[in-house]
C-alpha positions as CSV (number, residue, x, y, z in Angstrom):
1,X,14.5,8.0,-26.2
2,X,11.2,9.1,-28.2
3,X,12.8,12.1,-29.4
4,X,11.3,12.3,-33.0
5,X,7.9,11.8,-31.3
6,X,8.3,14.4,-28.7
7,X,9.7,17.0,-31.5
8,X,6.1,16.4,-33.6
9,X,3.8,16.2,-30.5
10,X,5.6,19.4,-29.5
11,X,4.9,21.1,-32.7
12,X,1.0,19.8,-33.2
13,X,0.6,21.2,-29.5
14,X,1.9,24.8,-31.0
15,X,-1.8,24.9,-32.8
16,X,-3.3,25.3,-29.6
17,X,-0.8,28.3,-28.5
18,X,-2.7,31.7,-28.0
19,X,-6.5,29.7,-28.2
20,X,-8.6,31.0,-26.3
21,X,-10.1,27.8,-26.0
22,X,-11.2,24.4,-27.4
23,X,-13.2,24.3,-30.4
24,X,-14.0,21.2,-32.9
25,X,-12.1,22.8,-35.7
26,X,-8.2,23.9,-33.6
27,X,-8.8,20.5,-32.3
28,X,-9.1,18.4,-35.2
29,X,-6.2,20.1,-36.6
30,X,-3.8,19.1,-33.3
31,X,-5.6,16.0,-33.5
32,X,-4.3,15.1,-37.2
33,X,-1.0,16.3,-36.3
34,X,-0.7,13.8,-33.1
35,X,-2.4,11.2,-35.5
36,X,0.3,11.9,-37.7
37,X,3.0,12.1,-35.1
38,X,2.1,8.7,-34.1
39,X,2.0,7.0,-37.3
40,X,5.9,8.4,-38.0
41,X,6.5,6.8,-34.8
42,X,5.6,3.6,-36.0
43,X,2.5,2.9,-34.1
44,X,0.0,0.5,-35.7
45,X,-3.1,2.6,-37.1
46,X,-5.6,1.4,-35.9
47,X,-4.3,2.5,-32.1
48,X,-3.1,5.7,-33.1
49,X,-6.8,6.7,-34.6
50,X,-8.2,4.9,-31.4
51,X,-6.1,7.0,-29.1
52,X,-6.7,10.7,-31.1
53,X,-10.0,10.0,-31.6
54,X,-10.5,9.3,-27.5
55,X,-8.4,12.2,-26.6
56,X,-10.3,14.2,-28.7
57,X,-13.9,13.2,-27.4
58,X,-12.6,13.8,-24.0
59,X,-10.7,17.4,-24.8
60,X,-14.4,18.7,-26.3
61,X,-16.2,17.6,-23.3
62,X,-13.6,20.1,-21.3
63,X,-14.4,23.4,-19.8
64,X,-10.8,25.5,-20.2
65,X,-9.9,27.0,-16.8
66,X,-9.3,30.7,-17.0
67,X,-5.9,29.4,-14.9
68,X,-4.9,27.2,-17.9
69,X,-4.3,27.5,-22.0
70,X,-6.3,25.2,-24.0
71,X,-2.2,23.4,-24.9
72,X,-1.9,22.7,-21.3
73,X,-5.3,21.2,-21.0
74,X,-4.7,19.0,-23.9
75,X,-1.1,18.0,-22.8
76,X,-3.0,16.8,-19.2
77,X,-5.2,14.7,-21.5
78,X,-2.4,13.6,-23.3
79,X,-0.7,12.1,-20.8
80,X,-3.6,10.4,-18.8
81,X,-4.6,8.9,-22.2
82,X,-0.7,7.3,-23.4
83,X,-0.3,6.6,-19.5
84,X,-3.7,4.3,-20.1
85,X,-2.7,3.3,-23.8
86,X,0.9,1.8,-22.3
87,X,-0.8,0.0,-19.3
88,X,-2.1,2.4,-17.1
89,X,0.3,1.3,-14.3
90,X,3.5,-0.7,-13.4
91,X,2.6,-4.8,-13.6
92,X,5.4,-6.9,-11.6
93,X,6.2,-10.2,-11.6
94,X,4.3,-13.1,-9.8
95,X,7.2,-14.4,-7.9
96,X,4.8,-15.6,-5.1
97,X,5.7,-19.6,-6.5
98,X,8.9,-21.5,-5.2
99,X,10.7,-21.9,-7.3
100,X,9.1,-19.4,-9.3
101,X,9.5,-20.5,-13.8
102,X,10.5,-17.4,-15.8
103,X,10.8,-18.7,-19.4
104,X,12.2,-16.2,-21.8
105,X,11.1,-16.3,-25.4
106,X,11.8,-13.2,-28.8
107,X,13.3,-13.2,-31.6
108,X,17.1,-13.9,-32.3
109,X,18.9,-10.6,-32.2
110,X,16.7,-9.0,-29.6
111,X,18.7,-9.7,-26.5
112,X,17.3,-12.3,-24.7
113,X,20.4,-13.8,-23.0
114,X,21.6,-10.5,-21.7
115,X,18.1,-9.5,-20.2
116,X,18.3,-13.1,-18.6
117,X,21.7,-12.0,-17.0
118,X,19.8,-8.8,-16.0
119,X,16.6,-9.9,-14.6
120,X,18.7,-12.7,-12.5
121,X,20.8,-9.6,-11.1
122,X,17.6,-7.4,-10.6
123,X,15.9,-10.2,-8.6
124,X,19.0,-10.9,-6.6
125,X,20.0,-7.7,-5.9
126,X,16.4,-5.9,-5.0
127,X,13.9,-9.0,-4.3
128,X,16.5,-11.0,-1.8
129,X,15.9,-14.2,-4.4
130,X,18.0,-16.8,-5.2
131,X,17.9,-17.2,-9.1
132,X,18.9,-20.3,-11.5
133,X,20.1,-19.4,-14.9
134,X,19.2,-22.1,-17.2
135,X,20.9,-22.2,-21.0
136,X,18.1,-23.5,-23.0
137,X,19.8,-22.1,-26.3
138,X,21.1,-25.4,-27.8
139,X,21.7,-23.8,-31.5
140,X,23.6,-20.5,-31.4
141,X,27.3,-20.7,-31.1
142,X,28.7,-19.4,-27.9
143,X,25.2,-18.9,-26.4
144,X,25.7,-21.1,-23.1
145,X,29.2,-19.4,-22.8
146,X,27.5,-16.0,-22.9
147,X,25.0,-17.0,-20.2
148,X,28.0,-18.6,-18.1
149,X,29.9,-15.9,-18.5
150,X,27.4,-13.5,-17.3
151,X,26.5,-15.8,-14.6
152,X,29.9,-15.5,-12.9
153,X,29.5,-11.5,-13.3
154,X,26.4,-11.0,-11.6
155,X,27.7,-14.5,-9.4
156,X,24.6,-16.3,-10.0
157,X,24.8,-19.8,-10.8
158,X,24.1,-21.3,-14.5
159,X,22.9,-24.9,-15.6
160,X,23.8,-25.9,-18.6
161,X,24.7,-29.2,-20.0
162,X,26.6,-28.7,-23.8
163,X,26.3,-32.1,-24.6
164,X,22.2,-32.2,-24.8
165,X,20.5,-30.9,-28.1
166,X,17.4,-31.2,-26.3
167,X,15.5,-27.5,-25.0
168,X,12.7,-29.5,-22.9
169,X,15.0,-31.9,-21.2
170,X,17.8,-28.8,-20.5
171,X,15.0,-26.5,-19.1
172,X,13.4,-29.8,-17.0
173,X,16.5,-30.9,-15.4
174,X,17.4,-27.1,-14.8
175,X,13.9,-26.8,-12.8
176,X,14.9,-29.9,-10.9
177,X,18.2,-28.6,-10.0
178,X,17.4,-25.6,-8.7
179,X,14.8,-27.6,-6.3
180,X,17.4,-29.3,-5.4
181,X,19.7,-26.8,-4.4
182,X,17.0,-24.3,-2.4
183,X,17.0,-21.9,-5.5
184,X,13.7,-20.0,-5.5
185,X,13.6,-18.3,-9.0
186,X,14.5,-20.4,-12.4
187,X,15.1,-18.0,-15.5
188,X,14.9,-20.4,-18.3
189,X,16.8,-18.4,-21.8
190,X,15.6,-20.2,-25.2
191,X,16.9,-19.9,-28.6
192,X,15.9,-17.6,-30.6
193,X,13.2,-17.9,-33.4
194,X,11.4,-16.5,-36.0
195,X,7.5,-16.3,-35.9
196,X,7.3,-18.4,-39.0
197,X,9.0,-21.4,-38.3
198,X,6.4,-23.8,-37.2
199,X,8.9,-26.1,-36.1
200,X,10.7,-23.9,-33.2
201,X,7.4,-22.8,-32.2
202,X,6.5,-25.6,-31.3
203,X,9.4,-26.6,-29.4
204,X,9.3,-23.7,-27.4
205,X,5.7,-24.8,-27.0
206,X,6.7,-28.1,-25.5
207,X,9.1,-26.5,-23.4
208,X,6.0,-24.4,-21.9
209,X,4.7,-27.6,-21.2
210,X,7.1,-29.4,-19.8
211,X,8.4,-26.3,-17.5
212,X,4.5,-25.4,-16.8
213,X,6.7,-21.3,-16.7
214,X,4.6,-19.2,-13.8
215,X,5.9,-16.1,-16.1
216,X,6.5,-16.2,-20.0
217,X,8.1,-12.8,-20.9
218,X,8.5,-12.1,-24.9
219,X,11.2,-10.0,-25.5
220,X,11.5,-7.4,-28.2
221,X,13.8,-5.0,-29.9
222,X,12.2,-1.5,-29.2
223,X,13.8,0.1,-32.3
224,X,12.2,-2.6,-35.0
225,X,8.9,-1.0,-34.4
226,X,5.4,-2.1,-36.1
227,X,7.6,-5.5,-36.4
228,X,8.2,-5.8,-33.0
229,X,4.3,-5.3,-32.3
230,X,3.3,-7.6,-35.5
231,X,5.9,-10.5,-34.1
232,X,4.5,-10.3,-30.2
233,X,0.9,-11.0,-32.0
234,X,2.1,-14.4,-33.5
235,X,4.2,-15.1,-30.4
236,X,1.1,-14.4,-27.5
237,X,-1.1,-16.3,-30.2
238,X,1.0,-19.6,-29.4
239,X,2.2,-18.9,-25.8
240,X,-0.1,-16.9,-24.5
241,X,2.4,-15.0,-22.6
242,X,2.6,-12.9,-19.6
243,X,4.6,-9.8,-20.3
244,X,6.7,-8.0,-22.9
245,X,10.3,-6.4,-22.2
246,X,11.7,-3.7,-24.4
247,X,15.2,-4.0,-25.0
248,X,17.4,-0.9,-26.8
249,X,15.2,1.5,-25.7
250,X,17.5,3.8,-24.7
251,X,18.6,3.8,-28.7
252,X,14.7,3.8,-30.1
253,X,13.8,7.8,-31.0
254,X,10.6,6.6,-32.5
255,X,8.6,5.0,-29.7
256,X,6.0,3.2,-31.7
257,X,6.4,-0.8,-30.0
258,X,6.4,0.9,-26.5
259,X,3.1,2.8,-27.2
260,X,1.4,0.0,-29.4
261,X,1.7,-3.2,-28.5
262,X,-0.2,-3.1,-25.0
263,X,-3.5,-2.3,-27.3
264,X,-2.7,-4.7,-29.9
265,X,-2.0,-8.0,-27.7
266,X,-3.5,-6.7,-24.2
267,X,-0.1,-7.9,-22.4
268,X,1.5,-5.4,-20.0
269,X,4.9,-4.2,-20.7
270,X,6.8,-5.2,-17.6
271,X,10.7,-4.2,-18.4
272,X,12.4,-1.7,-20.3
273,X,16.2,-2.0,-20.8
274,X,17.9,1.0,-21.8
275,X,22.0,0.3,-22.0
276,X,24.4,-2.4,-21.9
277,X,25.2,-2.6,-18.5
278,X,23.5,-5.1,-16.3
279,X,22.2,-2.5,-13.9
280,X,20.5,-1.1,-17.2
281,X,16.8,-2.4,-16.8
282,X,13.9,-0.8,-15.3
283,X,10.4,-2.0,-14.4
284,X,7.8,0.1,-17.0
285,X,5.7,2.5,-15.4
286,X,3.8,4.1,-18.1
287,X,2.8,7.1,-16.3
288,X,6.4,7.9,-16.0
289,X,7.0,7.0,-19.8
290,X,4.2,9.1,-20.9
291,X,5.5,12.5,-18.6
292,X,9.2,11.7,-20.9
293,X,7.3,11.2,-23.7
294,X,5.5,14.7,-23.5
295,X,9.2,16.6,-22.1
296,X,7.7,16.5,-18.8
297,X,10.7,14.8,-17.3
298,X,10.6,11.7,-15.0
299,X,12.3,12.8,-11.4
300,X,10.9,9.5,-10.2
301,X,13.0,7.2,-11.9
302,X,15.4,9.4,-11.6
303,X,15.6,9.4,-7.8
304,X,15.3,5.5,-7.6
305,X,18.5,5.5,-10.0
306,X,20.1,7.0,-7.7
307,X,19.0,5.5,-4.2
308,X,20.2,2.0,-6.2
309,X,23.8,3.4,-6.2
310,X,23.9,5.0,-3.0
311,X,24.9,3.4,-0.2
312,X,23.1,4.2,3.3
313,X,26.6,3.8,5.1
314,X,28.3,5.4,2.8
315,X,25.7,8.3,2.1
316,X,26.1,8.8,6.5
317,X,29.9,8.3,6.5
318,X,29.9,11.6,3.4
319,X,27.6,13.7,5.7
320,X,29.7,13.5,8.9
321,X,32.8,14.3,6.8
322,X,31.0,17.5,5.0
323,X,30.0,18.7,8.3
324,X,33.5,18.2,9.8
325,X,34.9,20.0,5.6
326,X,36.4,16.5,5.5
327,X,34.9,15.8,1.9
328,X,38.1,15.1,0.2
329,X,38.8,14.4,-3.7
330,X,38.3,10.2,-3.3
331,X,34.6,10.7,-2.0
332,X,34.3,12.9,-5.2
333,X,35.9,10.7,-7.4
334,X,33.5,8.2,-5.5
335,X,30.3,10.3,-6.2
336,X,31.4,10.1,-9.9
337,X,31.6,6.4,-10.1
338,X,28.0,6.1,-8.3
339,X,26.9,8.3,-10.8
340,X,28.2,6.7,-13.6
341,X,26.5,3.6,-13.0
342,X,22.7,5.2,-13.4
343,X,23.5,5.4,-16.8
344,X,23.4,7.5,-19.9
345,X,24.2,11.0,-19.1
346,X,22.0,12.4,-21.3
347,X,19.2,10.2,-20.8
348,X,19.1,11.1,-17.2
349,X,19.2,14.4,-17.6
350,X,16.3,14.2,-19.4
351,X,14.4,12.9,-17.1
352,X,14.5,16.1,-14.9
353,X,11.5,18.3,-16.1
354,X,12.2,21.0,-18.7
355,X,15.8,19.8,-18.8
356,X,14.9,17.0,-22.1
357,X,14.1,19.8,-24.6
358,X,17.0,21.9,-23.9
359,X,19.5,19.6,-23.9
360,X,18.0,17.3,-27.2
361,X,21.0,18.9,-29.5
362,X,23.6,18.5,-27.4
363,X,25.8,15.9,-27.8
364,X,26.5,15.2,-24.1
365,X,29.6,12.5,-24.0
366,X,29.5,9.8,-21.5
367,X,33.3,10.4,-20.8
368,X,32.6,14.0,-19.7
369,X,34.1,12.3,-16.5
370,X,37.2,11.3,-17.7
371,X,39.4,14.2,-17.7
372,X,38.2,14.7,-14.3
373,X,38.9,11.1,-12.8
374,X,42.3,11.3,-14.3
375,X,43.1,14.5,-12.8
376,X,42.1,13.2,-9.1
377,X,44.6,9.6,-10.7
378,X,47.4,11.6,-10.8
379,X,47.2,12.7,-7.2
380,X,49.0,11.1,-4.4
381,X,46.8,9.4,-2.1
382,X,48.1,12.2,0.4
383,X,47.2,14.6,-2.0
384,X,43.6,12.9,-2.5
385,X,42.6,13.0,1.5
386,X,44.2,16.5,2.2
387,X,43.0,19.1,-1.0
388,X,44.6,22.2,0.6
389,X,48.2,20.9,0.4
390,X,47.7,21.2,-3.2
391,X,49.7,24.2,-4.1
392,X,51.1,25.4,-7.7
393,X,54.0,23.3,-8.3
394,X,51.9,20.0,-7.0
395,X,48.9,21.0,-9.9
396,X,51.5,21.6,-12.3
397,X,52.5,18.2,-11.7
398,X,49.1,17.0,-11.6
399,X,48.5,18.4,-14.9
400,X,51.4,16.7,-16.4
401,X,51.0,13.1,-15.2
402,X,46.7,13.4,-16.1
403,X,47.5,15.1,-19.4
404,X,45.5,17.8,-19.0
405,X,46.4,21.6,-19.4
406,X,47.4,23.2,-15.4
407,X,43.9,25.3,-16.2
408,X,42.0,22.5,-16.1
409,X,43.4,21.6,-12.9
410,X,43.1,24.9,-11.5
411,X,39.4,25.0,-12.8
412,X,38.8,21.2,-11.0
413,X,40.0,22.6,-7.9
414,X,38.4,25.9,-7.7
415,X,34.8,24.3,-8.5
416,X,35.9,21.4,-5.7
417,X,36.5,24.4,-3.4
418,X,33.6,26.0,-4.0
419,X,31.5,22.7,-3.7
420,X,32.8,22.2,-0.4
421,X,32.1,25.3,0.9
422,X,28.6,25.2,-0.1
423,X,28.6,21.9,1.0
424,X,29.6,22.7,4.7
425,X,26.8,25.8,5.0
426,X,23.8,23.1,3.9
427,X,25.2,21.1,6.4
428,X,24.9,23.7,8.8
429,X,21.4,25.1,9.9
430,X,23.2,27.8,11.9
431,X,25.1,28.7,9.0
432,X,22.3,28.1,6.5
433,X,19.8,30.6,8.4
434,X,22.7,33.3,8.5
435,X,23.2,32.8,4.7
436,X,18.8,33.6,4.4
437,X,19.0,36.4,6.5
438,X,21.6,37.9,4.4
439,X,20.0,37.3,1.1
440,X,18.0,40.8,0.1
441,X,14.4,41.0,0.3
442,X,11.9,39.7,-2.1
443,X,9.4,42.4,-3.2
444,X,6.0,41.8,-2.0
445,X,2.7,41.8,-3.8
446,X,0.2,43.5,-2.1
């Protein structure tokens, strides 16, 4: 995600390195370098000029700390000024109506029905609502099946009716049904259409006004760019709507829709997706986007990632069996499903700080796991709750029937032996504090 962007700011930031300070002319030279970091990200002109010329009014008008280097300075500047050019802060929905009308509106192509799914699953799953899928797409093939069918994934009930060609009436009675039925949240998907044809625009204008939508989110495909910007212009022009969402932002190395589109329309970005899966969408916080953007890592997100797949329960249940060295190989192969639901392995390793840059060659495979969970597979469940019974002849076994070499094996049980050990001490002050007081002592200053 933004790494083209992040290579250039990086290298236009090396101007500054060994500057004793801030003067018009190193400025102006980082400053066309950003400028032109930004334009081969894609981001409209006008806003890229805007923004340099800003950051550079406000980096003249700095004193440089003798604490600090004039790159660090400018990098703090940096990242107040994209956290204000991307919104400033996090804008959530207005689901304060019941039912609350989400009408979902884009391009074909940019992944409206699955973000539908998503959102349903999102405000299910975290807001305690009760959502209403409605299949207003009444001209792509299969589109009503592919909202059904992600309906009965997420378990979250779908009108539709295939024999209707007509949007407005499909999205009315939708509305109506879920008043009916108690259901406080109404997603409404709509076919896809191209800014250009008058005639879909103003169906999806009638639909607007027939549904009176408390929300209208347009959706876009991060990775077209200046399109997607140029596209949400002739869209808000007609439905003046409420919010953008992202989609394939996980796949967009450029960045230029994410950091253009709030300045040209003046609508908050409100969701990013970044994978396939249905758990893959995230409310947009721009702060955090503009820390990833600069390689300064995003250990917020991160965190919440992983509070979504954690259990409380479960997270107890693990802690009273590591205190007890109870932590067996199916919590682990637990813990590795959990964590294989936050998502891309690389992208969440980049969002720890420092981590992003290192790791932006390295082709990090998101089946990394696999050897691993068909090691612990060819276990017996005996085998699974009671590691130490695992002698030579029983890996040699294990090696066979998982189809790995018997290192591999040895090397998955060595690191699971050492993991629990560790494990046991941190759950142990006593121990903990006996492990500190051993540790040699740090040389003081004076």
């Amino acid at each position: 995600m933004f790494q083209n962007l992040q290579d250039k700011l990086d290298r236009a930031f090396k101007v500054l390195k060994g500057q004793g300070n801030i003067t018009e002319i190193n400025v102006a030279e980082t400053m066309k370098e950003i400028r032109k970091a930004l334009l081969d990200a894609d981001v409209n002109y006008k806003t890229a000029k805007a923004f340099t010329d800003e950051v550079k009014q406000k980096a003249l008008g700095q004193n440089v700390l003798t604490s600090i280097s004039p790159g660090q300075l400018l990098t703090k500047i940096m990242n107040d000024e994209l956290t204000e050019l991307m919104g400033g802060s996090a804008t959530e929905l207005d689901l304060s109506k019941n039912p609350t009308v989400i009408l979902i509106a884009g391009l074909n192509g940019a992944g409206k029905t699955t973000f539908s799914g998503k959102l349903a699953k999102q405000l299910k799953e975290k807001r305690g609502k009760k959502p209403l899928l409605v299949a207003g797409d009444v001209y792509r093939p299969a589109a009503i099946d592919q909202l059904q069918v992600l309906g009965e994934q997420i378990d979250v009930p779908v009108y539709a009716d295939k024999e209707s060609k007509d949007p407005i009436a499909i999205a009315q009675a939708g509305v109506a049904e879920a008043k009916r039925n108690g259901q406080n949240v109404v997603i409404v998907d709509t076919a896809g259409r191209l800014a250009i044809d008058e005639a879909l625009m103003n169906e999806i204008s009638a639909v607007k006004d027939a549904t009176q939508p408390h929300e209208i989110l347009f959706v876009v495909d991060a990775m077209t760019g200046q399109d997607a910007v140029n596209t949400a212009k002739a869209f808000n022009d007609r439905l003046d709507f409420t919010g953008v969402v992202l989609t394939k932002l996980d796949g967009d190395t450029r960045g230029g829709a994410a950091l253009s589109i709030k300045s040209v329309v003046n609508k908050p970005i409100k969701f990013i997706g970044t994978g396939e899966k249905m758990e893959a969408l995230d409310v947009f916080h721009p702060d955090r986007m503009a820390s990833r953007i600069l390689g300064m890592g995003d250990v917020v997100s991160l965190v919440e990632r992983a509070q979504q797949q954690f259990d409380e329960k479960e997270a107890a249940e693990l802690q009273r069996k590591i205190r007890k060295n109870k932590f067996d190989f199916n919590d682990f192969r637990s813990q590795i499903q959990q964590i294989k639901k936050m998502g891309n392995m690389k992208d969440l390793m980049g969002m720890i700080p420092g981590v992003g840059k290192a790791i932006k060659d390295v082709d990090i495979d998101d089946d990394a796991f696999k050897p691993i969970e068909a090691i612990i597979n060819s276990m017996t469940p005996y085998e699974r709750e009671n590691p130490d019974v695992i002698d030579q002849k029983r890996r040699a076994r294990i090696a066979r029937g998982s189809g790995t070499e018997l290192a591999e094996v040895n090397k998955l049980m060595k690191q699971f032996g050492d993991m629990r050990k560790v494990m046991k001490q941190m759950s142990n002050p006593a121990a903990m504090a006996r492990m500190m007081r051993g540790m040699p002592k740090m040389p003081m200053g004076k």
